[in-house]
Each structure stands twice: as structure tokens, then as C-alpha cells.
N, C-alpha and C positions, 0 to 999 in steps of 0.2 A: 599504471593504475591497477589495483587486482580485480580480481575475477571478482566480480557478484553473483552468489548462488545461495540457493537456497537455505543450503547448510552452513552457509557461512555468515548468512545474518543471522539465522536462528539462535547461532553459537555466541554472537554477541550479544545478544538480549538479555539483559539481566531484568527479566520479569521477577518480581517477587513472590516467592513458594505457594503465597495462600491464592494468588493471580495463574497460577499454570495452568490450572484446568478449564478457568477461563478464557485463556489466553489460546487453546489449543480449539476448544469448540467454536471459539469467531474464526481461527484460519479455516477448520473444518466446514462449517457454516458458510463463510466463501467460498470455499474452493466447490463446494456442491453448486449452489448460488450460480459459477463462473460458468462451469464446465457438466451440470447436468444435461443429458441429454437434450430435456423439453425448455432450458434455458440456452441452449450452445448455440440456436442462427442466430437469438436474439444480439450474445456475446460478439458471433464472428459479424455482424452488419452491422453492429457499433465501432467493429476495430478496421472494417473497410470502409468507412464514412471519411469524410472530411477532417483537417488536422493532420498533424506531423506524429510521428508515431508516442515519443514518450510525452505529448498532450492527451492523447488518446487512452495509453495507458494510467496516467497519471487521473485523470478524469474520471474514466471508469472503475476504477480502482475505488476511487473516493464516492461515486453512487451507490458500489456494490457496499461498503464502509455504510452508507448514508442509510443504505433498504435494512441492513441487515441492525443498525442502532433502532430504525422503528419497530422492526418486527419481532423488539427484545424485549418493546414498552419504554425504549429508554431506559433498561437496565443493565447494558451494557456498561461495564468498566471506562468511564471516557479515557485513562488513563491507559486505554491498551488499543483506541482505536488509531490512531499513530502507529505502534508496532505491531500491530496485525494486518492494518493496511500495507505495510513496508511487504511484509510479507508474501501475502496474499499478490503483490505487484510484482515482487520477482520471482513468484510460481507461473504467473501471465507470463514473463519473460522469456521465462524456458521454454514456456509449450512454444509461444511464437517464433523461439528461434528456430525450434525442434521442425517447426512446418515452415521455415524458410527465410525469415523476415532477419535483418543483420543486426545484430543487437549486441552491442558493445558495454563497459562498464559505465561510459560518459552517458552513453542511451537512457541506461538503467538508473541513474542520477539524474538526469533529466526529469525522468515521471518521475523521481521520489519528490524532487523541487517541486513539479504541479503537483503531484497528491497532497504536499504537506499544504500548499497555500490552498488548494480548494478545497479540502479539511478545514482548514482555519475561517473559509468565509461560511463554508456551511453550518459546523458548530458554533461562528461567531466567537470564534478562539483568536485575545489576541497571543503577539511575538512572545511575550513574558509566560503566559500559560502552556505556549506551545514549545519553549526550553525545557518547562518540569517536568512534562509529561515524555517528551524522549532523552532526559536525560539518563545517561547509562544507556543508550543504543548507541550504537559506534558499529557504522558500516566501512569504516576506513576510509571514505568520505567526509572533506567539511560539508557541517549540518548546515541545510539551506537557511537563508534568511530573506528577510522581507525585501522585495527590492533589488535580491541580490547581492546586496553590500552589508558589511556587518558595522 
């Protein structure tokens, strides 16, 4: 399985030109969000709570996704909350591995399957809407699906 990093999802994202700029202040907007100071115990006693690690990450991932669509107005791109979340969840990754935690490719695919399904019940996105919106993302991964089973 390869390596999932940062730059190697970035590189497959085929965001559309007039979406970059947008696409870049929601990662930036999380990653503050994640890893601000006056936000970081709230972060690290969410990721030492209960649950298996890529639940956790996957979960949280899709709150930080969930605060940062309200406090847009709802003007967030839906179309980029998918691949900014992906994001934003394998930047979590690195840091945790970086401070110890064993985090593998399968890990890292794990919370992409929870983030996508708890995206999908939070925005009430069904399987069909949730294909257009990451299609053209390819983490070298099969894309999760409902269930499981395709």
C-alpha cells in the first residue's frame, strides 16, 4: 500500500482553478482550528478519549469540517468539503505519528471511510452526491463505500 502524506494527496486533487483559493483557506482554516494553541487540549482530549484511533480521527476530522461549514454561513464550497477534509485528516496523521501514535496507510484509510460516512450523515449527503463531489480525488486507495461493499 503507499505511503499517505500530505503531499501526496494534495497532488492528486484535481480541485478546479476558480476552487483553489478556496480550497486552501478551509485546509488553512482547519489546520488553525486543529492545532491553535487555545484549541490544542481541547484537540489532544478528544484524540485521548474513547474509540479506536482512525474512529477518532475520522470523527473529528468531520466536526472540525462541520464548525468550520457553520462559521462560513454555509458558504463553504460543499463540493470541497470531502477533499479538504481528506486533508486536513492526514495533516492529524503526521502530527500523531510525529508524537508517537503507529499510524499506517490502512490507519489512514480507516478515518478517511469514517470521515466520509460521518460527512455524509452530517450534511445528509446521500452515496450518489457523495461519488460527484470526490470525483477526480484518487488517494491510491478504493474510494469508501456505503456499507463497505460496492
Amino acid at each position: 500500500m503507499q505511503e499517505i502524506t500530505v503531499d501526496s494527496v494534495r497532488s492528486e486533487m484535481q480541485i478546479p482553478k476558480e476552487m483553489q483559493d478556496a480550497y486552501s483557506r478551509i485546509v488553512k482554516a482547519g489546520l488553525k482550528l486543529m492545532f491553535d494553541p487555545s484549541t490544542r487540549a481541547q484537540t489532544i482530549e478528544f484524540m485521548d478519549g474513547e474509540g479506536n484511533f482512525p474512529q477518532k480521527l475520522g470523527e473529528g476530522i468531520a466536526a472540525v469540517m462541520s464548525l468550520l461549514y457553520r462559521e462560513s454561513n454555509q458558504t463553504m464550497p460543499p463540493q470541497l468539503i470531502i477533499p479538504a477534509g481528506i486533508e486536513l485528516l492526514v495533516h492529524a496523521a503526521e502530527v500523531a505519528e510525529k508524537g508517537g501514535e503507529a499510524i499506517d496507510a490502512q490507519v489512514v484509510a480507516e478515518a478517511m471511510g469514517v470521515y466520509v460516512e460521518s460527512v455524509m450523515k452530517q450534511f445528509g449527503i446521500d452515496p450518489a452526491q457523495m461519488q460527484g463531489m470526490v470525483s477526480g480525488m484518487d488517494s491510491g486507495l478504493p474510494a469508501p463505500t456505503e456499507g463497505g461493499q460496492e
